[in-house]
C-alpha positions in Angstrom: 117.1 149.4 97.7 115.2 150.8 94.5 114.9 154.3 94.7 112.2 155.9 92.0 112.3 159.3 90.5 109.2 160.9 90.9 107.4 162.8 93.1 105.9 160.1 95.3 107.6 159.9 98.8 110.3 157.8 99.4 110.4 155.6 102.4 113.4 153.8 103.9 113.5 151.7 107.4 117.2 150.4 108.4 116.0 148.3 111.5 119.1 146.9 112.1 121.6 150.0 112.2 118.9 152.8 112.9 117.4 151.7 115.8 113.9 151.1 113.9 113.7 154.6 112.6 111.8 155.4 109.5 113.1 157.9 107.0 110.7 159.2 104.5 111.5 162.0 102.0 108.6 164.2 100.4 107.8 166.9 98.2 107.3 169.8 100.6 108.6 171.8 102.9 108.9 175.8 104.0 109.2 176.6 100.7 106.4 174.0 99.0 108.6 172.3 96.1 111.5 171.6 98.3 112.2 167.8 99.6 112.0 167.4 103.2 113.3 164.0 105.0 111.4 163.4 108.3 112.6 161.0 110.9 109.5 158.9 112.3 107.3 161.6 111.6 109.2 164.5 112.4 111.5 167.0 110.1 115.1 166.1 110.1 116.3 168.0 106.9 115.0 170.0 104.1 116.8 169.9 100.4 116.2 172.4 97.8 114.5 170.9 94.8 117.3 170.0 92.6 118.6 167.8 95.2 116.9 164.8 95.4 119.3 162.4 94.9 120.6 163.9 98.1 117.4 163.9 99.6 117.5 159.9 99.0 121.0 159.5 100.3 119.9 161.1 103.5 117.4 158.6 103.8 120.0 155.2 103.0 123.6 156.5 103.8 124.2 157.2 108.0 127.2 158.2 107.1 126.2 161.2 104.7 123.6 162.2 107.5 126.1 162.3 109.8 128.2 164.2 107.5 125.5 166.9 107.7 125.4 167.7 111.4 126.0 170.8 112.9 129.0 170.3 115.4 127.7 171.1 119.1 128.3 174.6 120.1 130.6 174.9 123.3 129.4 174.7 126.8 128.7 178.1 128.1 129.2 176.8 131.5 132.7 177.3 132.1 134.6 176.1 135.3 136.7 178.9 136.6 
C-alpha cells in the first residue's frame, strides 16, 4: 500500500482480515490538528500531530491496533 504524506485523508480497506471495515485517517480531531482514524465512519483513535506515521499503521497493521487496546476492566459481578 502507498501511503502519502500530506494532509489528505488516508484510506485503507483490508476486506479479507477486517471483516470489510474501512479505516480512514484525517486531519482533525478534539483538538483540530490532531489525526483521528475512524472505523466505517466512526472514531476509533485519535493521534497527536507528530504521529502520523502511527496514525497510518493503525490503519494497515491489526496487530499494532490491537497492541493499543485498553485491557477489559474486571467484572464487577462477583460470585460469592
Amino acid at each position: 500500500m502507498n501511503l502519502r504524506l500530506s494532509e489528505e485523508p488516508v484510506v485503507a480497506c483490508d476486506a479479507a482480515r477486517e471483516g470489510r471495515h474501512v479505516f480512514r485517517a484525517e486531519l482533525r480531531g478534539p483538538p483540530t490538528d490532531w489525526w483521528m482514524v475512524t472505523r466505517n465512519g466512526v472514531p476509533a483513535h485519535f493521534f497527536a500531530p507528530d504521529r502520523r506515521a502511527d496514525a497510518e499503521r493503525y490503519l494497515i497493521d491489526p496487530e499494532y491496533r490491537a497492541s493499543l487496546r485498553r485491557p477489559e476492566p474486571p467484572s464487577r459481578n462477583r460470585a460469592p
